[in-house]
C-alpha positions as MATLAB code, in Angstrom:
seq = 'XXXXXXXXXXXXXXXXXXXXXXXXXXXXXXXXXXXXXXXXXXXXXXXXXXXXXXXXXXXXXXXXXXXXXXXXXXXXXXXXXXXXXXXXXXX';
ca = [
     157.239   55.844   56.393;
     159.777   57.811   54.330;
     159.280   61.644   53.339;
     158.328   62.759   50.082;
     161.222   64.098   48.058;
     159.810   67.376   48.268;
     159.699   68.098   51.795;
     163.803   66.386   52.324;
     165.656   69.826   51.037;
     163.371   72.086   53.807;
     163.496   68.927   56.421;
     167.464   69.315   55.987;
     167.986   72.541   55.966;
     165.823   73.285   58.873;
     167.366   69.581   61.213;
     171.161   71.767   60.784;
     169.883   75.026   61.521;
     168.340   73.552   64.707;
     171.493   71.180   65.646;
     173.625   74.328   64.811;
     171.346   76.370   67.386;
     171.851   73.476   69.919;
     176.013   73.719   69.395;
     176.100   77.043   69.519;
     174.228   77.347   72.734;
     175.326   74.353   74.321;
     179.042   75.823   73.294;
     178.772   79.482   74.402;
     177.109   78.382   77.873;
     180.542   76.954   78.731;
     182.841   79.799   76.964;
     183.451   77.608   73.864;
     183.561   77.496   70.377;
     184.038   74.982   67.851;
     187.425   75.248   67.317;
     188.415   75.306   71.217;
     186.271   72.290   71.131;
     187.722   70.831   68.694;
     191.124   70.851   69.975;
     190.150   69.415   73.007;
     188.475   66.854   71.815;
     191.105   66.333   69.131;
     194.609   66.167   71.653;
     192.112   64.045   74.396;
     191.985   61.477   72.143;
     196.225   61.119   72.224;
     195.513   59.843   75.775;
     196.670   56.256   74.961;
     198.997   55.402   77.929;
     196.812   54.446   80.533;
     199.123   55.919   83.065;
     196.918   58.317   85.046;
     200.084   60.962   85.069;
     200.711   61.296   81.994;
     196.703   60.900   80.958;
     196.087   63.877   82.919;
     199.188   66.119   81.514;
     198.154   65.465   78.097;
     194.861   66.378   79.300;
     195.699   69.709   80.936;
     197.651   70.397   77.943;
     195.166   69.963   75.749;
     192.565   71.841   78.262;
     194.934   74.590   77.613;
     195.406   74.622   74.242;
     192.008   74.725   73.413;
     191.422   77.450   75.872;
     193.470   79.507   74.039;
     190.406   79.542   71.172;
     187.434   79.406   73.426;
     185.313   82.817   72.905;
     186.515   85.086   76.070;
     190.414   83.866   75.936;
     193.618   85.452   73.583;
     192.907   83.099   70.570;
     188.839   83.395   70.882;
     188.362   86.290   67.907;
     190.768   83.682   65.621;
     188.614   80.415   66.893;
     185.416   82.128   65.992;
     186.634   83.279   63.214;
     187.803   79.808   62.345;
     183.766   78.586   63.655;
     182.130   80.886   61.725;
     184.153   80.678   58.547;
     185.662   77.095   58.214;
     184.059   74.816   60.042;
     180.590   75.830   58.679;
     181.381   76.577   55.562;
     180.890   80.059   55.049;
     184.144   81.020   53.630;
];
């Protein structure tokens, strides 16, 4: 059964507001933001050698430098900054 055209825009709208409330909590719960997400999640996908070492140093690393933007750390005012402002398109 597909939705009349009218109700798509407010349907839209209202499915990212929601998934944006579910981020944002699910984020902030463990000290993160998009951006130290991001990074994380970005530099954990380099782990291509399949040598458990060298997996889990590019993992720290990457731990680390996404720490640096998570909401309590140095870098968190810059990575919610860089949330708020880039990466939902409020610039």
């Amino acid at each position: 059964m597909d939705m009349p055209q009218s109700k798509k825009p407010w349907y839209s709208r209202y499915y990212d507001s929601t998934l944006h409330w579910v981020e944002d909590t699910y984020l902030k719960y463990f000290g993160e933001n998009r951006t130290s997400y991001g990074v994380k999640d970005s530099l954990r996908k380099t782990e291509v050698t399949g040598n458990k070492d060298v997996d889990g140093i590019q993992r720290n690393i990457g731990d680390t430098a996404g720490n640096v933007f998570a909401t309590e750390h140095v870098g968190g005012q810059v990575g919610d900054a860089v949330d708020k402002g880039v990466l939902r398109g409020n610039v």
